[in-house]
N, C-alpha and C positions, 0 to 999 in steps of 0.2 A: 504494500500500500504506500504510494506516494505522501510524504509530508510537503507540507506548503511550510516554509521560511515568510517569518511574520517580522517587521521592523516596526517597532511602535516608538509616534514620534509624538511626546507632550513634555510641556516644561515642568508638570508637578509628578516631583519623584513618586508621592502617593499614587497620581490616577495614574502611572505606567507602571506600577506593581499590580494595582486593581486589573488595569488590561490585562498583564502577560497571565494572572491567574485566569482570567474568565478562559484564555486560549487554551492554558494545562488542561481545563478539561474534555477536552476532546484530543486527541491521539493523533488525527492528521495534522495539526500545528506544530511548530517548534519556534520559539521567540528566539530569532539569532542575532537582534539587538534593541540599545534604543536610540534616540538622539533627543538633543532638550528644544532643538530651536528646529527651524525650516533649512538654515543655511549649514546645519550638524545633520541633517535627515539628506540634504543633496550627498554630502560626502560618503555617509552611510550606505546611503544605495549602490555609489560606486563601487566601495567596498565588499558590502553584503550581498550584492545582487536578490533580493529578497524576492518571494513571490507576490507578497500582497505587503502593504504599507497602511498602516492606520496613522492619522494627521489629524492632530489638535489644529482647529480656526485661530483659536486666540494664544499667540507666543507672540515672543520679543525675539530683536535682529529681524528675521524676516517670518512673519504669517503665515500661516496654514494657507490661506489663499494662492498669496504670492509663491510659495515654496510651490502650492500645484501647479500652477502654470508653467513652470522648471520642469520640474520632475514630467511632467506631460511632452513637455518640448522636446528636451535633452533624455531623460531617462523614464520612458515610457513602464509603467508598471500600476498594473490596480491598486487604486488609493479607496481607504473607506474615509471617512472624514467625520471626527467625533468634535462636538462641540458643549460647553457646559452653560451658553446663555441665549440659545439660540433652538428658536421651535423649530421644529421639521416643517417643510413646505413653504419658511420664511426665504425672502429674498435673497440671501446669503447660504443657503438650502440651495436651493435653485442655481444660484452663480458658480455654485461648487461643482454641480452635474452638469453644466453646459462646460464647465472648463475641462471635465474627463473625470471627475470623483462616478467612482460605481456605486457607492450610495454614502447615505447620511444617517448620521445616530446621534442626538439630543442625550451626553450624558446622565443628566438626573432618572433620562427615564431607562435608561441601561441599568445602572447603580442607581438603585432603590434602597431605602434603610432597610428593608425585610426584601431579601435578596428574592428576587421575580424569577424565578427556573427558565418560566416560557418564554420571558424575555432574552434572557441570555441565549438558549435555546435558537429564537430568530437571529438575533445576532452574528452566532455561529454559522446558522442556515443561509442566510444573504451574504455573510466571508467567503463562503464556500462557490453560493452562485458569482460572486463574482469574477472567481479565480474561472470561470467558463465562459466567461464575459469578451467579447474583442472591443482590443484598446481603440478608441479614435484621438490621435492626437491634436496636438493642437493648429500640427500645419496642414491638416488634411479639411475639404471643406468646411463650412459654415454648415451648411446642410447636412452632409454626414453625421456631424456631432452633434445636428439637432434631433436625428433620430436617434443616438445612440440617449443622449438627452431622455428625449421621451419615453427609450423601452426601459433605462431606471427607474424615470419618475413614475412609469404604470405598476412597476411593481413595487415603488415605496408605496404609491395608491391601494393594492391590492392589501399590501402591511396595515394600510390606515384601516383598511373597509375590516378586517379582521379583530382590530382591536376597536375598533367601532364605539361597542356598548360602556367598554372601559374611557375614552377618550372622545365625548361626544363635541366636545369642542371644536373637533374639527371636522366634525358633520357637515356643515356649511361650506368649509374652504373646498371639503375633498366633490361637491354638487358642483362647485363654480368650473374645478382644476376639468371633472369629466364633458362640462358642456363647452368650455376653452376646447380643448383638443376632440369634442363633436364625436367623443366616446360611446361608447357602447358599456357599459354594466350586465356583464350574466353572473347568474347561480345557478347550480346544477349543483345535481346527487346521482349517485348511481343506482339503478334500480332493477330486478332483473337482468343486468348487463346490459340493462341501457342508462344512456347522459339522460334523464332528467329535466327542462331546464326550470327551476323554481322563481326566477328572478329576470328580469328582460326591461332595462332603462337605458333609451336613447334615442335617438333616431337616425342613427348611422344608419341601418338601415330598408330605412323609412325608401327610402326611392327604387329599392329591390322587391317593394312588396311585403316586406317581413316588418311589421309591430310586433309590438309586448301582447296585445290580446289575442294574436293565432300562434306569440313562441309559447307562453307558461304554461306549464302543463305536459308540453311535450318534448321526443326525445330528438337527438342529434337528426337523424337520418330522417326525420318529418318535415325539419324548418329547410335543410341546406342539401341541394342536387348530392344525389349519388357520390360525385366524382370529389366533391369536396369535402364530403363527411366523409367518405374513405381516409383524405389527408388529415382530417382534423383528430378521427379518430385516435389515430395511435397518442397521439399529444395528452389527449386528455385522459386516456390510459396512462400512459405514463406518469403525468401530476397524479393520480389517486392514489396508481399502486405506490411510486417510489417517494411519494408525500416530498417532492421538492420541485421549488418553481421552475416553470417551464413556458420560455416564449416559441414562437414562430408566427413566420410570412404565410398569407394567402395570397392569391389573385382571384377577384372574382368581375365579369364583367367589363374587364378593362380596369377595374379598380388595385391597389396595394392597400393590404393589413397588415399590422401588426397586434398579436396577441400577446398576453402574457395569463400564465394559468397559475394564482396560488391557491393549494391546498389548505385544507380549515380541519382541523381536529378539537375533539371535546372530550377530556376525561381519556385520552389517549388514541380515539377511535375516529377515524377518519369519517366526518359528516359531510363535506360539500366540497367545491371549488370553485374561489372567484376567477373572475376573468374579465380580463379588462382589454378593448377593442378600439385600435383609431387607427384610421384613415393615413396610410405614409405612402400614398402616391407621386404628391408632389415632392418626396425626398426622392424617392424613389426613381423617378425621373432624372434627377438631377446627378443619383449617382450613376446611371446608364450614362449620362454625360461624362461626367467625372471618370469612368470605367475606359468612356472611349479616349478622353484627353491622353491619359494617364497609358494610354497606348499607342497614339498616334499625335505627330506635328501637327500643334491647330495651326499651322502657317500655309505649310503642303496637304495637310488631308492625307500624308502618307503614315506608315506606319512604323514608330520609331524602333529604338533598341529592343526594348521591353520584348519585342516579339521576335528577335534576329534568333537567341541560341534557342528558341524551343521549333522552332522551323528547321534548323540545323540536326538538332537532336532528333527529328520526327522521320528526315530525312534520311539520318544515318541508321535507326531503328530499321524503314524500309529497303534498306542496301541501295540507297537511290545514289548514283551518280553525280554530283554536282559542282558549281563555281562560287565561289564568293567572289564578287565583283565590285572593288572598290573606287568609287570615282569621286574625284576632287576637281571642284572649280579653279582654274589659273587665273592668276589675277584679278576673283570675287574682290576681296578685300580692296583693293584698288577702285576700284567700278562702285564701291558699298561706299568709301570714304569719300569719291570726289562726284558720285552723282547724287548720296545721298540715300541714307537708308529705307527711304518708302520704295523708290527705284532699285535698291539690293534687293528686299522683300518681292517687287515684281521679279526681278529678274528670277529667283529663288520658287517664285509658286511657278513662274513658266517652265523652267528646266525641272519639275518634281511634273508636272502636266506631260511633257515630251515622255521625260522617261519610261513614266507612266503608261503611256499610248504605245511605247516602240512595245512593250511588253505582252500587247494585248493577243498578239500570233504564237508567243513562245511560254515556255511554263515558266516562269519568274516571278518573282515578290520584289518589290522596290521599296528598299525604309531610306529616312532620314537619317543619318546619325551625326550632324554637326552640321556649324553655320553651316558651310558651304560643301557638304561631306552624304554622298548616298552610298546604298549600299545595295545593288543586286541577286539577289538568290537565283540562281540560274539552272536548272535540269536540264542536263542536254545528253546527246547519245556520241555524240563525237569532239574532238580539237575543233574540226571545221566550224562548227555549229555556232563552238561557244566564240570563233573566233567573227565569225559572223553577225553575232549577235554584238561584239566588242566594237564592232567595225560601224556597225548600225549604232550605237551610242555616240559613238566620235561627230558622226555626220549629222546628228540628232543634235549634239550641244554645237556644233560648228554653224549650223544655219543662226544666221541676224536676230536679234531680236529689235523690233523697233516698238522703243515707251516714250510716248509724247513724243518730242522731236528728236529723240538721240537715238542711231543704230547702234546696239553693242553687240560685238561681235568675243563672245568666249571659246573656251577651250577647256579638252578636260586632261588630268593626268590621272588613268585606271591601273590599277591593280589587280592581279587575277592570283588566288588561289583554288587548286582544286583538291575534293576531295575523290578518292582516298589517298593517291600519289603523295599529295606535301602533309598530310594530317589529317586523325582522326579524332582531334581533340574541337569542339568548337570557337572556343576563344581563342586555340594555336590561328585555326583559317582564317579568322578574322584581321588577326594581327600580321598575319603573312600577306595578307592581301593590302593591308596599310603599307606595311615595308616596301613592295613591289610598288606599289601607288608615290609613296616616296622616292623610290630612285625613277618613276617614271616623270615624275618633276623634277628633281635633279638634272634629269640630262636634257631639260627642257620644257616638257609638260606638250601635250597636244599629241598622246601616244597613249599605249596600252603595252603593260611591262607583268610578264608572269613570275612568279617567284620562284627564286631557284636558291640554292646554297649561296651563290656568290653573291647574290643581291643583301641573301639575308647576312652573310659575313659585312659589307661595307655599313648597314644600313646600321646592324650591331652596335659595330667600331665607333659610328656616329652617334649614336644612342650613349654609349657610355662615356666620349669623351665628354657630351651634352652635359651628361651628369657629373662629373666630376670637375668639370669646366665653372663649373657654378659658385665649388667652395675652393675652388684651388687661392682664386685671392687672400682669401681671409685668412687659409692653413701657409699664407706667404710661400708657395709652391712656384712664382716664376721671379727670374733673375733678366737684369739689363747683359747684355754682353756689347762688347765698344769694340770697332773695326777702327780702324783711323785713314784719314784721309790729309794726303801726300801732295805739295804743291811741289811739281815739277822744277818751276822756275827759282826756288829760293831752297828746294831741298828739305824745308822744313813741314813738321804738323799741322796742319792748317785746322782742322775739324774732328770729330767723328761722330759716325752715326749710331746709335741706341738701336739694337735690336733686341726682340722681348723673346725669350728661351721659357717653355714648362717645363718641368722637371714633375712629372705625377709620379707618386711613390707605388698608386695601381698600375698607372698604363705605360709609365718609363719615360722615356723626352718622348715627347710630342710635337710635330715640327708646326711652324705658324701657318704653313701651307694646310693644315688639316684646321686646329683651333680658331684660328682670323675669321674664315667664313661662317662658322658656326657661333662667333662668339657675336659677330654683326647679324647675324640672324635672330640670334635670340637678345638682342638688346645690351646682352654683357660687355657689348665693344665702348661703354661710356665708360661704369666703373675700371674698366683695364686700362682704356686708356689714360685718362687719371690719373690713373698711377703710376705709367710711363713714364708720363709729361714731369710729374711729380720728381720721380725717382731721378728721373735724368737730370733734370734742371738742378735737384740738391747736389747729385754727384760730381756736374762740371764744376759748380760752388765750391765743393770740396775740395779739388784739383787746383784750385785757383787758389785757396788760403793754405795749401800747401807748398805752394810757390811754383808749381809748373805754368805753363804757358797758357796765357789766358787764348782759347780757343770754342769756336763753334761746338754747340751741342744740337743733331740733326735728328729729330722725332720726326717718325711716320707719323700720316693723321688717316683714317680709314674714313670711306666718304659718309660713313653715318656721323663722325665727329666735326666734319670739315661741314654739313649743314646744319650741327645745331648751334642752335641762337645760344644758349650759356656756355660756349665753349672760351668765346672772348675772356668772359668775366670768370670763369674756369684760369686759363692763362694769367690774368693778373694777379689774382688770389695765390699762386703756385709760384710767381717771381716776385712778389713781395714774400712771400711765407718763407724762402732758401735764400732769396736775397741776390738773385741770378739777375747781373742785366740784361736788361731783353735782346740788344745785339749781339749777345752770347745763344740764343735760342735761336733753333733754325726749323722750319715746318715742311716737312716733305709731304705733296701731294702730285696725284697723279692726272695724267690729261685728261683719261676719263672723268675726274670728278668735277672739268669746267665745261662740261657739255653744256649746261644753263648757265650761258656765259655772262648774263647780267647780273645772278646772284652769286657766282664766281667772281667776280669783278669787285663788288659789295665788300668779301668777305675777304678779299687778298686786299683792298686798298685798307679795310681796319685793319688785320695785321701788319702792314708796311707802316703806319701812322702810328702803332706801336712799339716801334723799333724793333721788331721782329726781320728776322731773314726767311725767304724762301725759296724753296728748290722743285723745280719739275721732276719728279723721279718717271725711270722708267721711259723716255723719253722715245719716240718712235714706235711703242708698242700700242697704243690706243689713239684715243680721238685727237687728231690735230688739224689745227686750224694758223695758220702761220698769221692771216690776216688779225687774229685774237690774241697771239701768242705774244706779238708786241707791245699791246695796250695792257697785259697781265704785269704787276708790279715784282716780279718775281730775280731773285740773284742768281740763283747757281740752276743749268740746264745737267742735269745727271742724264749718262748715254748709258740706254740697256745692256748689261754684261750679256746678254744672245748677240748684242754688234759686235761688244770687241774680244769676246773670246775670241781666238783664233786669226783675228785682222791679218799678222805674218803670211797667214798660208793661204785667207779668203780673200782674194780681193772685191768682191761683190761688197761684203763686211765692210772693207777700210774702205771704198766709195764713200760707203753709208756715213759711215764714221768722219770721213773728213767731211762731209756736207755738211752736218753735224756742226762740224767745229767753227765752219767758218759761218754760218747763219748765227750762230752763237756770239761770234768777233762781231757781226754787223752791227746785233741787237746787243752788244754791249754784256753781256752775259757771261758770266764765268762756268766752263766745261767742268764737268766732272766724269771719270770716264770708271764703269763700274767693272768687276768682273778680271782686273788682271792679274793675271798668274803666272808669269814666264817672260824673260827678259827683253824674247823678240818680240812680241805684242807692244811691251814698253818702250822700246825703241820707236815702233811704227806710230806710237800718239806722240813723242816727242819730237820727231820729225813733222808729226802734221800741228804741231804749236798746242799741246793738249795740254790746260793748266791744272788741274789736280787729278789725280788717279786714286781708287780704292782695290783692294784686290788683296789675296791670298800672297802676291807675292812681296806685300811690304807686310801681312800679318793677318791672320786670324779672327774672328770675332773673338774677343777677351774678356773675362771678368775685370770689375773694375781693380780688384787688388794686380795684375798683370798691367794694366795701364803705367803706373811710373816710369815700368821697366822700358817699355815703348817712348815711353818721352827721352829717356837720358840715350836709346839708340840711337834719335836723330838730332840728339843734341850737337854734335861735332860737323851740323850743315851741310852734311853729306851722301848718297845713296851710295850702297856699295853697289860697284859693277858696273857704275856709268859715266 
């Protein structure tokens, strides 16, 4: 036999001895604590996970009230609710059963000075039914809780009408409470093995043909069709034989009831059973509604998660063949931000209406599963088929959509897993068809990508650097390392540039070529960068009050940095804070990040008006504009180490490279040439007048403790070998 775990919560140590006694006696309870206040009973719960919770109204720190609406929110569990100044059926009765109390008990009449058996007795009896009772909490509708509300309150009514003759005070309120909810009042006895019904007040229903003067008198199967006194039957078997309350639903007519049946003993002897009857159609309605929400997108009319893995599992049950087909919007989010989320919302019920329709030939289920995120269930008999169907998606989301005056034109990126081949787990297929769907965005999007091992190894690799990419800042996991940069003409250190090294203690170095994309993807490229700027800017500072040569410090800016607007006030905050002059900082950005040349233009002429230097990195690989490139306030033109690797042997390269140099000499610009390693390359840039070089072959990317060593190298104004 099951025991119920009881947590009794009141602030007077007396009535929570009184409680845990009344529960001793009965054998299914076990009191496995107490607490004194509402805000001592939230922790308890956590603690004790109890089955049932009995809660005093009136405590200090936080009320019985208050404490319910927690406990309902956060830690759902049947609460009874005992109070020592407060009648049953009062307002605060009431406020406690619509917040989720399964019922209410007016201590004095619990604990009576000449201890009341039958009372306790109930007590016990309505613990018990509560612990059968389903919770509605508090974020679940208005409506639900107001029937879960009402099938309490009909059985605290049932409570009243039985103690009746003892308690006639509330003769009156309990006449108002049945014609409020347009109740129904039966009594019935058993009689030969038939219901009885002795008692019949209401006019529930009065529109069915059925009064009080053709029920009294007679049995179940006289007043109510066949088919319904068959259901009602066993219910009210049951309240007689097993003498404990019993509700249930009918449908009659189109109509929703709820029942509640309490049994009535005298002298030990089972005499009657009340039954109390109202009208829950319109709740009942409403959770048909609620049922549907709670299963499908009110945006699409489709049908969301909730019903993906038991489709999947019905599926695998009939050895059925199947795809998970995952498809993602390309550049939703774009289209949602700059036309405007009533116009994302169209765009969003059109592409769930397509989808929809391409399905209508083929055996498929289409859900929603995010903003911009569907999900196809596809049965098919061949590759071809499903490849067919993948094909017909593409062409589906690719046709125009035209909303008011804008044509937008989308794209999808699909993922395919199928079952049995890649998995027979339903959450695996789902997630493999995400991964697939993700690298088919990666390599562009406006395609259909099936998962394989290798997709799902890259997509892994991305996933966990994602994740550890997160706290590596805070566990101070990346270090600056310093190249330096070599002015031909004087021999000496002119610069160097700050590059950012992880060092993850899970994933080993990690090179920027993987972390950079991901960390500007998810946002993280501001905090990192930060601390670049940060770190670099103290460490040339430190260089400098050590007495090396006051030189350049050369920070990447990634172009999520390079457009935001607090980056300025970022930079001044950071050379005031190290005490770095700003002609000491230098901002390397790339051609691609001035393709919006007039907020390029903006943001380069505030950094020059700050004393800031800047450099073109990468110079030849992306967008240029030579007509632009002049009007950009920018110092040093950096030449992609892919030109001058190898210049000696390419001549195609040193073309490049000398163009380079002398378009640089026009515009007044000072070269920088990246990538050399080898003596005959550095010949060929100083032949073509190349003023600084970087490169493997004056040095390495360094920590900053190897830096000095680098300064006192070219301290004697010299390169060796030239």
């Amino acid at each position: 036999m099951r025991k119920y775990r009881v947590l009794i919560v009141d602030d007077a140590i007396v009535m929570r001895n009184r409680i845990a006694n009344l529960f001793e006696q009965d054998e299914q309870f076990t009191v496995v604590g107490f607490a004194v206040n509402g805000a001592n009973a939230l922790d308890k719960i956590v603690e004790l996970q109890p089955d049932l919770v009995t809660l005093d109204v009136e405590m200090p720190e936080l009320d019985g009230l208050a404490a319910l609406r927690q406990i309902m929110t956060f830690h759902p569990v049947p609460v009874i609710m005992l109070s020592s100044c407060t009648e049953e059926c009062s307002n605060v009765a009431l406020q406690a059963l619509e917040l989720g109390a399964l019922d209410f008990f007016q201590k004095e009449t619990l604990f009576q000075r000449t201890q009341n058996a039958l009372m306790e007795e109930e007590f016990l009896l309505r613990c018990k039914t509560a612990m059968r009772k389903k919770l509605f909490l508090r974020n679940e509708t208005s409506m639900l809780g107001k029937e879960q509300s009402i099938k309490i309150h009909l059985e605290m009514l049932t409570f009243l009408l039985k103690m009746e003759e003892d308690m006639l005070h509330f003769h009156d309120e309990l006449q108002d409470q049945i014609k409020q909810q347009n109740g129904l009042l039966v009594k019935f006895h058993k009689e030969d093995h038939k219901f009885i019904y002795t008692t019949w007040q209401g006019s529930l229903f009065n529109r069915l043909g059925i009064k009080e003067n053709l029920a009294v008198g007679k049995d179940l199967f006289a007043i109510f069709p066949k088919d319904k006194a068959d259901l009602m039957a066993p219910y009210y078997q049951a309240a007689w034989d097993n003498e404990e309350v019993i509700d249930f639903e009918t449908e009659w007519h189109g109509y929703y009831y709820l029942t509640v049946l309490r049994p009535i003993k005298r002298d030990g002897v089972m005499t009657e059973v009340i039954s109390l009857t109202v009208d829950i159609t319109e709740s009942r309605s409403m959770e048909e509604r609620i049922r549907f929400l709670i299963h499908h997108d009110p945006l699409t009319g489709l049908p969301n998660r909730h019903g993906l893995s038991k489709w999947i599992e019905d599926a695998i049950a009939q050895q059925e063949r199947f795809a998970v087909v995952f498809v993602n919007l390309d550049h939703f989010k774009l289209a949602n931000e700059t036309l405007g989320h009533d116009t994302g919302d169209r765009i969003l019920q059109v592409m769930a209406r397509r989808l929809k329709n391409s399905t209508m030939i083929k055996d498929v289920s289409v859900f929603r599963v995010g903003s911009d995120e569907f999900i196809g269930l596809v049965k098919h008999h061949s590759l071809a088929e499903l490849e067919g169907f993948a094909h017909t998606i593409v062409q589906t989301i690719n046709q125009p959509i035209r909303i008011q005056d804008h044509e937008i034109y989308m794209s999808p990126s699909i993922g395919i897993s199928q079952y049995p081949q890649d998995d027979i787990d339903p959450d695996n297929l789902i997630r493999f068809a995400d991964i697939a769907m993700e690298y088919a965005k990666e390599l562009g999007g406006n395609q259909v990508q099936y998962f394989n091992s290798q997709i799902y190894a890259k997509i892994e690799r991305r996933i966990k650097i994602e994740k550890h990419l997160r706290k590596a800042l805070e566990k101070n996991e990346f270090i600056l390392v310093y190249q330096p940069q070599v002015n031909l003409l004087v021999n000496q250190i002119v610069g160097f540039e700050s590059l950012i090294r992880w060092e993850s203690p899970e994933l080993g170095r990690v090179s920027p070529l993987e972390f950079i994309p991901i960390a500007e993807e998810t946002g993280l490229i501001y905090p990192i960068g930060k601390w670049v700027l940060r770190e670099a800017c103290s460490q040339n500072k430190s260089w400098q009050e050590l007495g090396f040569p006051k030189v350049s410090m050369a920070v990447n800016l990634s172009s999520k940095q390079f457009y935001d607007q607090s980056l300025k006030e970022q930079i001044n905050s950071i050379l005031q804070e190290t005490g770095l002059e700003p002609q000491y900082l230098e901002l390397e950005i790339t051609e691609s990040m001035t393709m919006d040349v007039q907020v390029a233009l903006t943001t380069l002429n505030s950094f020059r008006n700050m004393g800031l230097k800047i450099a073109m990195d990468d110079f030849g690989t992306g967008y240029s504009s030579l007509s632009y490139l002049k009007e950009f306030p920018i110092h040093h033109l950096k030449i992609d180490q892919s030109f001058v690797k190898d210049i000696s042997v390419n001549p195609t390269n040193a073309a490049i490279v000398n163009t380079i140099i002398a378009l640089a000499r026009n515009l007044k610009l000072v070269v920088i040439a990246e990538g050399v390693e080898n003596d005959d390359d550095l010949k060929i840039l100083q032949e073509f007048n190349c003023d600084t070089v970087q490169g493997y072959l004056f040095s390495r990317p360094v920590e900053a403790s190897e830096v000095p060593e680098i300064f006192d190298r070219f301290s004697c104004n010299r390169i060796a070998n030239t």
